[in-house]
C-alpha positions in Angstrom: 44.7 -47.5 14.6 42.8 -50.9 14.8 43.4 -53.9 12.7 40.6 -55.0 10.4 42.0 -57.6 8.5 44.6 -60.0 8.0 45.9 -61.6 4.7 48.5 -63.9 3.1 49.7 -61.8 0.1 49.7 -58.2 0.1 47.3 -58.1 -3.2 44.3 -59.8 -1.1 45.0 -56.9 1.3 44.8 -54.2 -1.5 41.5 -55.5 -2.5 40.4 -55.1 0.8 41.9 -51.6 1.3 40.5 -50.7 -2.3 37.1 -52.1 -0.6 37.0 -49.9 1.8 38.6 -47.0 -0.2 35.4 -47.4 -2.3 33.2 -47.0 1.2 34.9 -43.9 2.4 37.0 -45.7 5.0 40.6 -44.5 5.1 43.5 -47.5 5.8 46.9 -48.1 6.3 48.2 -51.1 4.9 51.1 -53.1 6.8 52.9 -55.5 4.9 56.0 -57.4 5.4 56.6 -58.6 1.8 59.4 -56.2 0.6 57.1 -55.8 -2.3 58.5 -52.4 -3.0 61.9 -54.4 -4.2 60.3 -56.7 -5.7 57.2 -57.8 -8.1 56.0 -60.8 -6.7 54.6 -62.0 -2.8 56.8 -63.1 -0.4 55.3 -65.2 2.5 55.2 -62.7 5.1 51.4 -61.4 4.8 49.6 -57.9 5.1 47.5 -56.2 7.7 44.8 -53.4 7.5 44.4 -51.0 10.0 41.5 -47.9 10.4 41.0 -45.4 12.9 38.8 -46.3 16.1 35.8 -44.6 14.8 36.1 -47.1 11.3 36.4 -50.1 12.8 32.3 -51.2 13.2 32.2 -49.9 9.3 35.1 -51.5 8.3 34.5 -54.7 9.6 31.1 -55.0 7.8 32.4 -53.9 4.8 34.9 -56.7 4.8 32.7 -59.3 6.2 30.0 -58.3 3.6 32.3 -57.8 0.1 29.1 -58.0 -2.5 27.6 -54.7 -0.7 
C-alpha cells in the first residue's frame, strides 16, 4: 500500500476516500483520531493508502477533485 493523501481531520480524508470510491479506486483509511469512541476530530490527522497499481490514478483524482 502507498499513501495518497494526507489530512488534518479524518472527515477531509473521507471525502477523499469517498472521491476515489466514486472512481473505482479502493482505499484504506489510517486515522489516529479515536473517532470510533468518539463523535468529534481529535488533532491527530488521517492518511489514505491504495495499492501500487492505484497510485498514478489516485493521485490525479485527488489533485483534480471537480473531474
Amino acid at each position: 500500500m502507498t499513501e495518497v493523501g494526507s489530512y488534518r481531520t479524518r472527515a477531509d480524508a473521507e471525502l477523499a476516500q469517498a472521491a476515489l470510491a466514486v472512481a473505482g479506486i479502493r482505499s484504506v483509511l489510517e486515522a489516529d483520531d479515536a473517532s470510533d469512541a468518539y463523535p468529534f476530530d481529535l488533532a491527530g490527522g488521517a492518511r489514505l493508502f491504495v495499492g501500487e497499481v492505484d497510485v498514478e490514478a489516485a493521485r490525479a483524482v485527488l489533485n483534480n477533485p471537480s473531474k
